[in-house]
N, CA and C atoms as a LAMMPS dump frame, in Angstrom:
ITEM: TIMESTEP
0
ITEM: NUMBER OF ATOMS
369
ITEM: BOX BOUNDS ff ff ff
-5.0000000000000000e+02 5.0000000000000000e+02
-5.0000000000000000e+02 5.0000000000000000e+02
-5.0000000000000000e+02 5.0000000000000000e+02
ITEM: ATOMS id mol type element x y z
1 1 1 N 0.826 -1.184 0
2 1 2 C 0 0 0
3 1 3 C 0.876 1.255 0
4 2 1 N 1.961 1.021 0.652
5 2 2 C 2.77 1.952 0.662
6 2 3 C 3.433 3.397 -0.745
7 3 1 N 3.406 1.891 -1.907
8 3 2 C 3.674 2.215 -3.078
9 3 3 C 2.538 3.217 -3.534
10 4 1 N 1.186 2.775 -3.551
11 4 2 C 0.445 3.316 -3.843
12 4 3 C 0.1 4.672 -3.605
13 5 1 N 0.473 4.758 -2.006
14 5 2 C 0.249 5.776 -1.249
15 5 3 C 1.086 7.075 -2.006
16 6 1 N 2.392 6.652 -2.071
17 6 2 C 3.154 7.497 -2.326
18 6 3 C 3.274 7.93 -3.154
19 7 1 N 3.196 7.242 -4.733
20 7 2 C 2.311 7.484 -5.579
21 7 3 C 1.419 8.666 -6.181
22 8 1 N 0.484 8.225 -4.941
23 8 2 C -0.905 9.175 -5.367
24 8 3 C -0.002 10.883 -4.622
25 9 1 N 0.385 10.822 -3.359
26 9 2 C 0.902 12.124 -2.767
27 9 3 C 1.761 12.772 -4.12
28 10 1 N 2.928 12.015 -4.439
29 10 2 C 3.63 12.762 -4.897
30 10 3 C 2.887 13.278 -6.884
31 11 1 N 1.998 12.514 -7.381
32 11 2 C 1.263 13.262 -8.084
33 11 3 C -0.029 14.25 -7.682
34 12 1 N -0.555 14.351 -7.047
35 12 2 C -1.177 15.345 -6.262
36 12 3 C -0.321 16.839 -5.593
37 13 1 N 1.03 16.175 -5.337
38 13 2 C 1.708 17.633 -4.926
39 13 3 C 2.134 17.974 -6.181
40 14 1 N 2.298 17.287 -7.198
41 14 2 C 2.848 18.153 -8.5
42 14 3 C 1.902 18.787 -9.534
43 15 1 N 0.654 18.02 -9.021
44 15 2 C -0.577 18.725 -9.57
45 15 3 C -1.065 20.053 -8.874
46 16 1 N -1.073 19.998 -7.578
47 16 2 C -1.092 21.372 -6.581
48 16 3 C 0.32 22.66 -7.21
49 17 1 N 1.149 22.293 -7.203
50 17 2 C 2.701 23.014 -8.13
51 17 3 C 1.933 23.612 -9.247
52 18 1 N 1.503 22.915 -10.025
53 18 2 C 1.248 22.981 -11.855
54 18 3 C 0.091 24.282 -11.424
55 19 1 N -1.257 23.564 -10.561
56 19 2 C -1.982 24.85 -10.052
57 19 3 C -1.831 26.21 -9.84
58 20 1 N -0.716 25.927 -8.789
59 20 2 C -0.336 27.454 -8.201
60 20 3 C 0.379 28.114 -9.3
61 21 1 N 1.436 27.577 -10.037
62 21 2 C 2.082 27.894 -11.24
63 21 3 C 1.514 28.613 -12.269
64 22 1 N 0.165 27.825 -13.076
65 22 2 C -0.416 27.956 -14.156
66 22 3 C -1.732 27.733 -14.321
67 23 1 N -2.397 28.034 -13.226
68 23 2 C -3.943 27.338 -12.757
69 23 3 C -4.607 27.379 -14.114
70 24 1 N -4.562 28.083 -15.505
71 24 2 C -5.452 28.511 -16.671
72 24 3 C -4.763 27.395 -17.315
73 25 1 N -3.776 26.575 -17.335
74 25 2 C -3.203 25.719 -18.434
75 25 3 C -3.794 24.502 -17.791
76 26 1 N -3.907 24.234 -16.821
77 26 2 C -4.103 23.166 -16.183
78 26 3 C -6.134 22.848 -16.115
79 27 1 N -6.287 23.818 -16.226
80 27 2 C -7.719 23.953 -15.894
81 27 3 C -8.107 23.979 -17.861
82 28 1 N -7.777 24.43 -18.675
83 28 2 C -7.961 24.49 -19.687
84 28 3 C -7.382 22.439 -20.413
85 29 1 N -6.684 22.106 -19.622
86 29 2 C -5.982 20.383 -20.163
87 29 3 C -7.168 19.574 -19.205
88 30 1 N -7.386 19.868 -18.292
89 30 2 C -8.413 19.449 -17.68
90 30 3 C -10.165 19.354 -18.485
91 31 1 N -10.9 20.416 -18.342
92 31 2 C -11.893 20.342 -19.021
93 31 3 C -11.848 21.254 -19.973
94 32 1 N -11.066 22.023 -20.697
95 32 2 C -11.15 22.598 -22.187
96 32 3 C -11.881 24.135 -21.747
97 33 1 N -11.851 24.747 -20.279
98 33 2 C -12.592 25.563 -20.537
99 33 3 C -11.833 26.724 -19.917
100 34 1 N -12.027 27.844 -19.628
101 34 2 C -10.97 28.997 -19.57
102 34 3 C -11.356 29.309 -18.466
103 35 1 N -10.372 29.719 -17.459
104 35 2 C -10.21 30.561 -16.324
105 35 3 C -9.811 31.83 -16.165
106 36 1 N -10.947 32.595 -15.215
107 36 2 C -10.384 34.02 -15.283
108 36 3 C -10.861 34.524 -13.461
109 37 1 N -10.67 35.919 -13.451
110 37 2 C -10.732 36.145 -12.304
111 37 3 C -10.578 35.528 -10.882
112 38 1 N -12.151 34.954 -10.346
113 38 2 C -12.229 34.394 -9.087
114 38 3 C -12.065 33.061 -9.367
115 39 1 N -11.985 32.501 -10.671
116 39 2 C -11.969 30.846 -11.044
117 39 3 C -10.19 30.75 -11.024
118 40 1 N -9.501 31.565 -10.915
119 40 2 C -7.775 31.674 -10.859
120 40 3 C -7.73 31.415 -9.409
121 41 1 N -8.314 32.328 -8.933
122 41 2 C -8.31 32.362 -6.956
123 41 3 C -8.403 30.848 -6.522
124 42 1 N -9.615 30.718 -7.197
125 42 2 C -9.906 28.747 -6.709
126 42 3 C -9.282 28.12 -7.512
127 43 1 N -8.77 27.847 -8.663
128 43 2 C -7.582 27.392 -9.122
129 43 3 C -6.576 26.818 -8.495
130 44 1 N -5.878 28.518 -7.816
131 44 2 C -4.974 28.335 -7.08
132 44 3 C -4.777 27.501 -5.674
133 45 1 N -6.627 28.073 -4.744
134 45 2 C -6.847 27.522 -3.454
135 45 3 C -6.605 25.979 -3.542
136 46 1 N -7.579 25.106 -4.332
137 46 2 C -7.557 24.275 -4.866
138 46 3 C -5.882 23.12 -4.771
139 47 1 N -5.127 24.151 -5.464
140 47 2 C -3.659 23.566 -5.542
141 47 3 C -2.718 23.654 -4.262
142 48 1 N -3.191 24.517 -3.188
143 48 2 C -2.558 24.738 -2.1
144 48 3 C -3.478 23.194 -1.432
145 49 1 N -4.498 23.058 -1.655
146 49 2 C -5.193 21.77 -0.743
147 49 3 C -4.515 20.749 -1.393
148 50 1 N -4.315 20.207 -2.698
149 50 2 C -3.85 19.508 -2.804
150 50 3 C -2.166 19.356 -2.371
151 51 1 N -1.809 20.23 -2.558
152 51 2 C 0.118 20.269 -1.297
153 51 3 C -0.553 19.844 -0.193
154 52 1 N -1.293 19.822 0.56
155 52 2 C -1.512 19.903 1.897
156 52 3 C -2.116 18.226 2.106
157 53 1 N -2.811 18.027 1.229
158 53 2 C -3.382 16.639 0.809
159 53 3 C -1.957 15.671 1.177
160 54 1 N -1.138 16.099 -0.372
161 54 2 C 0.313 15.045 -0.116
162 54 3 C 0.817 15.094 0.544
163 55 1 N 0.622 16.374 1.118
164 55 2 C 1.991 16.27 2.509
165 55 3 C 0.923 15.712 3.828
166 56 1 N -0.139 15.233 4.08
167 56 2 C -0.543 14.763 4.957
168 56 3 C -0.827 13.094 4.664
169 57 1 N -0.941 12.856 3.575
170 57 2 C -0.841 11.434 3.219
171 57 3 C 0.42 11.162 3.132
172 58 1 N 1.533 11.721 2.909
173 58 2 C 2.598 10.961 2.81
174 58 3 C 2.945 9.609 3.975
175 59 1 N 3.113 8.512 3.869
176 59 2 C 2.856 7.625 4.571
177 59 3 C 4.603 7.435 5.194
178 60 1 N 4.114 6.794 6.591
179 60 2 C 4.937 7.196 7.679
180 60 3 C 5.793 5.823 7.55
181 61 1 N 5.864 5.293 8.702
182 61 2 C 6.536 4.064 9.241
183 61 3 C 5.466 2.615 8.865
184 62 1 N 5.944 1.455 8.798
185 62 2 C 5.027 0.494 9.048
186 62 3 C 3.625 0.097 10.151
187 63 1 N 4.118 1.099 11.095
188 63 2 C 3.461 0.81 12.03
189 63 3 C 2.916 1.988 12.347
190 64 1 N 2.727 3.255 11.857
191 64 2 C 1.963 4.294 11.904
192 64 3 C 1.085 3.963 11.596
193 65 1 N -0.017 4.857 12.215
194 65 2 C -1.036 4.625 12.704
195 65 3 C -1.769 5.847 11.785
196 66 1 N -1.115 6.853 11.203
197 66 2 C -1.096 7.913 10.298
198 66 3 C -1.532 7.326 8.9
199 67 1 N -0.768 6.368 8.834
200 67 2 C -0.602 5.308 7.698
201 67 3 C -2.393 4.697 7.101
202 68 1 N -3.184 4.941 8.342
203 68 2 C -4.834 4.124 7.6
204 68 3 C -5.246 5.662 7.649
205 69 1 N -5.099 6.671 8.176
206 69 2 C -5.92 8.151 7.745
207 69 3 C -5.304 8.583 6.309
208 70 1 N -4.167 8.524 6.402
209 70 2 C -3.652 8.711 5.259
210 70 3 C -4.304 7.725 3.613
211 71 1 N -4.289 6.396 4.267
212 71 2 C -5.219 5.56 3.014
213 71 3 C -6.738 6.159 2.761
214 72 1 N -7.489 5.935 3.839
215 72 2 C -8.755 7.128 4.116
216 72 3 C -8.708 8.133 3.175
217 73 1 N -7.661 8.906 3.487
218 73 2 C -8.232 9.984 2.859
219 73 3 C -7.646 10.273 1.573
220 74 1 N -6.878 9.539 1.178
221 74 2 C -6.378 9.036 -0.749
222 74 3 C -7.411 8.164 -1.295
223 75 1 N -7.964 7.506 -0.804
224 75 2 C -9.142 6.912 -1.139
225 75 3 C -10.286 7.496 -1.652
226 76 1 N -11.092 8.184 -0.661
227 76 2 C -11.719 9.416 -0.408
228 76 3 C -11.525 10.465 -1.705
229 77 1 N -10.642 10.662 -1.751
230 77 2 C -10.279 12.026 -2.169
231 77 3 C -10.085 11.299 -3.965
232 78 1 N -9.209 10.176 -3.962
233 78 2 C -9.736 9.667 -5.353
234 78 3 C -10.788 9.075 -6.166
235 79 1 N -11.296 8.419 -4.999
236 79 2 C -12.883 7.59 -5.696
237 79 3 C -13.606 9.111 -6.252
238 80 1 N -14.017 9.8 -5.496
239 80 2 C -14.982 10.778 -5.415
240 80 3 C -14.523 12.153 -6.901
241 81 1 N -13.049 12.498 -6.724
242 81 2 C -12.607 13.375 -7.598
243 81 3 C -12.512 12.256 -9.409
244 82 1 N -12.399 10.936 -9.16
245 82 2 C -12.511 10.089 -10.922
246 82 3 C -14.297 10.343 -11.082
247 83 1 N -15.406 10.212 -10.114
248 83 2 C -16.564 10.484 -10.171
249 83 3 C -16.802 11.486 -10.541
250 84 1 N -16.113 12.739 -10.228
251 84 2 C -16.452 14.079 -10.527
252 84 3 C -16.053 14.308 -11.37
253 85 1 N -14.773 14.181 -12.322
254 85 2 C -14.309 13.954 -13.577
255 85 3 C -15.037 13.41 -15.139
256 86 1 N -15.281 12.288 -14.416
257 86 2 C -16.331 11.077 -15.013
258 86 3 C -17.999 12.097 -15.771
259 87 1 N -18.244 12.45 -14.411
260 87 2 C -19.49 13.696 -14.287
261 87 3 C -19.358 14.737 -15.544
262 88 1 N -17.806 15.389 -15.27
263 88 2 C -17.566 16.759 -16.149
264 88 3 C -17.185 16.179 -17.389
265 89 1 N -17.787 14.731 -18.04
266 89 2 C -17.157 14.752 -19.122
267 89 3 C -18.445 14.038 -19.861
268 90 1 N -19.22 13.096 -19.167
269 90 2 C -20.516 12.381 -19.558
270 90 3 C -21.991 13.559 -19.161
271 91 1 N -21.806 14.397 -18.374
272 91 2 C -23.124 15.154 -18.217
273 91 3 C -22.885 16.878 -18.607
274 92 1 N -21.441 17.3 -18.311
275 92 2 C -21.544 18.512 -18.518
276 92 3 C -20.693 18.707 -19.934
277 93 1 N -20.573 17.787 -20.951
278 93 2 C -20.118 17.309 -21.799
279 93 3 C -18.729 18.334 -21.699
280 94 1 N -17.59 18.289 -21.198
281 94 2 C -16.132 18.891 -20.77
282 94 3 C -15.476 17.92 -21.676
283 95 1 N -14.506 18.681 -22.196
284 95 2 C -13.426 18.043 -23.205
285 95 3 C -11.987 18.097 -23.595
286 96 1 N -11.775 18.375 -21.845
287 96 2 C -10.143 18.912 -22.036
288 96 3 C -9.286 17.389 -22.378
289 97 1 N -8.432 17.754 -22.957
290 97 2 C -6.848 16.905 -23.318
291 97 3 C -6.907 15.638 -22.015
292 98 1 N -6.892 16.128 -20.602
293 98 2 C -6.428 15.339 -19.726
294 98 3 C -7.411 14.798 -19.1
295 99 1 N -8.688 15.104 -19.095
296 99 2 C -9.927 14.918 -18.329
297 99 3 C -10.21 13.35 -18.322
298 100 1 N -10.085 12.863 -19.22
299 100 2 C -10.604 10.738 -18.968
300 100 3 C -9.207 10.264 -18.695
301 101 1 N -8.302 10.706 -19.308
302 101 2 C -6.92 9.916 -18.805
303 101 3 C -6.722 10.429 -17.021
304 102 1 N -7.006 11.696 -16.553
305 102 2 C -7.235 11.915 -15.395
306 102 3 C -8.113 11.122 -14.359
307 103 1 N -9.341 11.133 -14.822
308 103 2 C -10.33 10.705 -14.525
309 103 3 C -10.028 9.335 -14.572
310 104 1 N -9.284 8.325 -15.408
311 104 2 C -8.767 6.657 -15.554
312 104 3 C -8.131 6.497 -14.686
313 105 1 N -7.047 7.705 -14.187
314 105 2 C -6.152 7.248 -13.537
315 105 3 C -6.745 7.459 -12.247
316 106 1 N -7.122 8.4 -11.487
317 106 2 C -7.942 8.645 -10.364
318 106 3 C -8.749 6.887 -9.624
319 107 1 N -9.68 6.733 -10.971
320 107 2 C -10.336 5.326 -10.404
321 107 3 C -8.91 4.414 -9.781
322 108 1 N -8.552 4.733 -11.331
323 108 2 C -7.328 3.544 -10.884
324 108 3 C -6.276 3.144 -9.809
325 109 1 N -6.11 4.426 -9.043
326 109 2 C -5.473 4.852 -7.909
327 109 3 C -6.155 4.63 -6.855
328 110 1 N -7.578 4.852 -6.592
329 110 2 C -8.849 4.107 -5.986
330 110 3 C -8.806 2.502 -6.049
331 111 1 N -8.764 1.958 -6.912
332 111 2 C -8.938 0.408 -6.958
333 111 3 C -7.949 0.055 -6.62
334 112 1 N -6.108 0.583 -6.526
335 112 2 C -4.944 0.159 -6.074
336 112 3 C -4.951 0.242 -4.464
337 113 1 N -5.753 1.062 -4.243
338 113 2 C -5.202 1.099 -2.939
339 113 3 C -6.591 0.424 -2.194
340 114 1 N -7.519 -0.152 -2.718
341 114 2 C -9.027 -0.811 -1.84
342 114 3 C -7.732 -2.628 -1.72
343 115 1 N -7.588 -2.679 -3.299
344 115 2 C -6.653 -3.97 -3.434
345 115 3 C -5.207 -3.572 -2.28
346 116 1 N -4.679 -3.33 -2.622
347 116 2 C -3.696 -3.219 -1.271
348 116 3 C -4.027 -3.388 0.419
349 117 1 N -4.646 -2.494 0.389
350 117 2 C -5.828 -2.514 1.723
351 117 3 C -6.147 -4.211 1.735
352 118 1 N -5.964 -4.405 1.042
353 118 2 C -6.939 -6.524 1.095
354 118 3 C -5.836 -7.218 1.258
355 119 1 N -4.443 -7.199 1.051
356 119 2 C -3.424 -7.88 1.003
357 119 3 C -2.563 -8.112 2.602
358 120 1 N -2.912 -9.027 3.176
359 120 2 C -2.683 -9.353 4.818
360 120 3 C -1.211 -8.551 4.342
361 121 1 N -0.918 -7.824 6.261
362 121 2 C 0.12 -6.984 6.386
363 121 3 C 1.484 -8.318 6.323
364 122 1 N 2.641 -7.837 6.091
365 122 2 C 3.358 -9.053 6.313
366 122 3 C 3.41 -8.986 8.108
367 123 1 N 3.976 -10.504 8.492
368 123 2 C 4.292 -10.718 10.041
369 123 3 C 5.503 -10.476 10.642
């Protein structure tokens, strides 16, 4: 699980980076649609949660206890954001560059870590 974990943090903090960086390039590869004003502000907010995301999932020791909040909330935070993706591309018909390969990988990061989670700890 570990792998997984780390994984998901360290693309989430480089996605939070890319945010704060370029919130209109990222948001435009995402769903194809343009950012301006107060949609830059949340852009940006947005990318500061996700730094804050990886740096609180980053997973600890074997025996941290940090280690299942941390799965929790990569879990959480991926099932729900490939759903919302999924959403901005089948109902609000969105058509950025990165949006289903985003959205693929999200599930997929979700199903790695439910499967990990199932795999007895070693003894």
């Amino acid at each position: 699980m570990r792998k997984v974990l780390v994984f998901s943090a360290v693309a989430e903090f480089l996605t939070g980076l890319a945010l704060l960086a370029d919130p209109a390039l990222v948001v435009r590869l995402l769903v194809g649609g343009e950012t301006a004003g107060a949609g830059l502000v949340a852009a940006r907010a947005f990318g500061v949660a996700l730094l804050a995301l990886s740096i609180a999932c980053w997973p600890g020791g074997p025996s941290d206890t940090i280690g299942r909040a941390a799965f929790r909330g990569m879990l959480v935070y991926n099932a729900i954001i490939a759903l919302y993706l999924a959403g901005l591309g089948t109902v609000a018909h969105m058509e950025g560059m990165l949006l289903w390969p985003a959205a693929l990988l999200h599930a997929v990061v979700a199903v790695a870590l439910v499967w990990a989670a199932r795999r007895p700890s070693p003894a």
